[in-house]
C-alpha positions as CSV (number, residue, x, y, z in Angstrom):
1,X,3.0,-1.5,-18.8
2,X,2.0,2.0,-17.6
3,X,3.2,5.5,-17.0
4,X,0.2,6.0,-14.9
5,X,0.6,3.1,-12.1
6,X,-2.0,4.7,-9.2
7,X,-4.6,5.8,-12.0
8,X,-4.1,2.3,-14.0
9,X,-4.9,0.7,-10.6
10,X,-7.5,2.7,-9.8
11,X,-9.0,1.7,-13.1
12,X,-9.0,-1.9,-12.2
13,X,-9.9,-1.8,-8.6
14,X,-12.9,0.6,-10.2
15,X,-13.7,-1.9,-12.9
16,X,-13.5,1.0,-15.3
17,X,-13.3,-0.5,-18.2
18,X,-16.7,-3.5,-17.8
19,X,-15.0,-5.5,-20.6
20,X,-11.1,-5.7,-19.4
21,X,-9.9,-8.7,-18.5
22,X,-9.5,-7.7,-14.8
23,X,-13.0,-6.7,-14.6
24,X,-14.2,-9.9,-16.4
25,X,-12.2,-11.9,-13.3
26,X,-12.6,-9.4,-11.1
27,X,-8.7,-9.1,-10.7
28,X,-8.3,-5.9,-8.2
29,X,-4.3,-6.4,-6.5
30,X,-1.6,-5.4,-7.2
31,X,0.3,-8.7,-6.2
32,X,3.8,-7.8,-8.1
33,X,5.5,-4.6,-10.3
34,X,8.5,-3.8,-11.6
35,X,10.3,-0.7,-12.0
36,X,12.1,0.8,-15.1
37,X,13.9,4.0,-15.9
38,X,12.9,2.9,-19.7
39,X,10.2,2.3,-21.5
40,X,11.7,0.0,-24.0
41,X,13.1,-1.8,-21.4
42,X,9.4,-2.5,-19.4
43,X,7.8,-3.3,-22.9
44,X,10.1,-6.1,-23.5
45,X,10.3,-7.1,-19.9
46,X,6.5,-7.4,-20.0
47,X,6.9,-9.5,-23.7
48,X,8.8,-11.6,-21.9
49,X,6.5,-12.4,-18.3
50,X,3.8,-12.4,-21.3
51,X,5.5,-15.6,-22.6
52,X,6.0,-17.2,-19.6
53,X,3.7,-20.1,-18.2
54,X,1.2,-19.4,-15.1
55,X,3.2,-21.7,-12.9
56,X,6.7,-19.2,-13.5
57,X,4.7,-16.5,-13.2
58,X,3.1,-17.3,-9.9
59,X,6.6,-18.5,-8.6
60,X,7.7,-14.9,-9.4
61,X,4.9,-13.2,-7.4
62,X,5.6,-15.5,-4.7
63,X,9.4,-15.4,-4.3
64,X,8.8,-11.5,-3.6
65,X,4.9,-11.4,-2.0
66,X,4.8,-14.7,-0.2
67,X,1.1,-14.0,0.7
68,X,-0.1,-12.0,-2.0
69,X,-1.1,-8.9,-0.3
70,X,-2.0,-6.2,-2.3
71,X,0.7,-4.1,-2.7
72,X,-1.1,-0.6,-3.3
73,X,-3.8,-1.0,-0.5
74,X,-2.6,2.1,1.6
75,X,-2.3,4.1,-1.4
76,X,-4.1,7.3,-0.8
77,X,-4.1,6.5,2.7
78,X,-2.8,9.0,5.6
79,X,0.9,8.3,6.9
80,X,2.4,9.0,10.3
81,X,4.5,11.6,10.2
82,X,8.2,11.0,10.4
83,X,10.0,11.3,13.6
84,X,13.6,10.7,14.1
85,X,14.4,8.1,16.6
């Protein structure tokens, strides 16, 4: 759970912190997220995927990122500019 998604990615992808658990297994995508207006309501939502077993969890990821491409990869990237059709 994070306020700070792009900087808390950037930290992993960085391996800013040498004794994390994503640096450790070198874990560097962003494969799934959620969204919440609350924090309550993320903390207890990530209690809960916390609780789950590996092979819910990966069914999760994969019912919404069938092929686990890493969902912040063109952040920071240049955009086209919007043009109306």
């Amino acid at each position: 759970m994070t306020t700070q998604l792009e900087k808390r990615i950037a930290d992993h992808k960085d391996g800013t912190n040498s004794s994390s658990f994503t640096s450790r297994y070198k874990i560097d995508k962003l494969v799934y997220l959620e969204l919440f207006a609350q924090i309550t309501t993320a903390i207890n939502r990530e209690k809960q995927l916390k609780s789950w077993s590996r092979i819910k969890k990966i069914r999760l990821i994969v019912a919404q990122n069938p092929t686990w491409r890493d969902l912040s990869e063109d952040w920071g990237k240049p955009t086209e500019p919007y043009r109306e059709a």
